[in-house]
N, C-alpha and C positions, 0 to 999 in steps of 0.2 A: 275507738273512734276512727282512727286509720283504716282498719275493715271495712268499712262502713263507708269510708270515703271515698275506697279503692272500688268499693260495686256502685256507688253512684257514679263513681267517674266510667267505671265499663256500660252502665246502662244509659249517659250518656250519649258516648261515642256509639256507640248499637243504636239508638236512636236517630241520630245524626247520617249514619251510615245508611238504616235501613228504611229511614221515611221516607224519602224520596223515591225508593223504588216502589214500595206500598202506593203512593199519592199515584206513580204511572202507571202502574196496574190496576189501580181503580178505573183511572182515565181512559185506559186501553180497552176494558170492559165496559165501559157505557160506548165506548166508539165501535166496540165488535157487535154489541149488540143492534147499534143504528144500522151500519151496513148488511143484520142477519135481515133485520124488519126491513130494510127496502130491495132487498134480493126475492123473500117473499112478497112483497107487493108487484114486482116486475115480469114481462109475459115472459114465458118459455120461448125459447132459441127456436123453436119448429111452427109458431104463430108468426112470430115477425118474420122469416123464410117464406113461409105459405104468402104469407100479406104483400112482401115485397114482388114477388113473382107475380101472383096476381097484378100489382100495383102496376108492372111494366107490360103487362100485355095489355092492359087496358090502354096504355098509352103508345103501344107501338101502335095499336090497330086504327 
């Protein structure tokens, strides 16, 4: 019975220890993957360049 009580109390503290980093690596993975999907949704760095340049001659002229 002592055995017994000595691996519940390790699996325990292992749990206690190791939940919470489990819960923020899940966390961390649904947030890496929201900022993958709005980096694919977002224009390339050489449209918004082109647009803006444009955007100022129209306005200087």
């Amino acid at each position: 019975m002592n055995t017994f009580l000595g691996y519940l109390t390790v699996l325990f503290v292992a749990a206690v220890l190791v939940g919470p980093a489990l819960v923020g690596l899940v966390r961390e993975r649904g947030i890496d993957r929201r900022i993958r999907a709005a980096a694919d949704r977002s224009v390339p760095a050489a449209r918004v360049r082109r647009a803006l340049v444009a955007h100022d001659v129209a306005r200087a002229a």
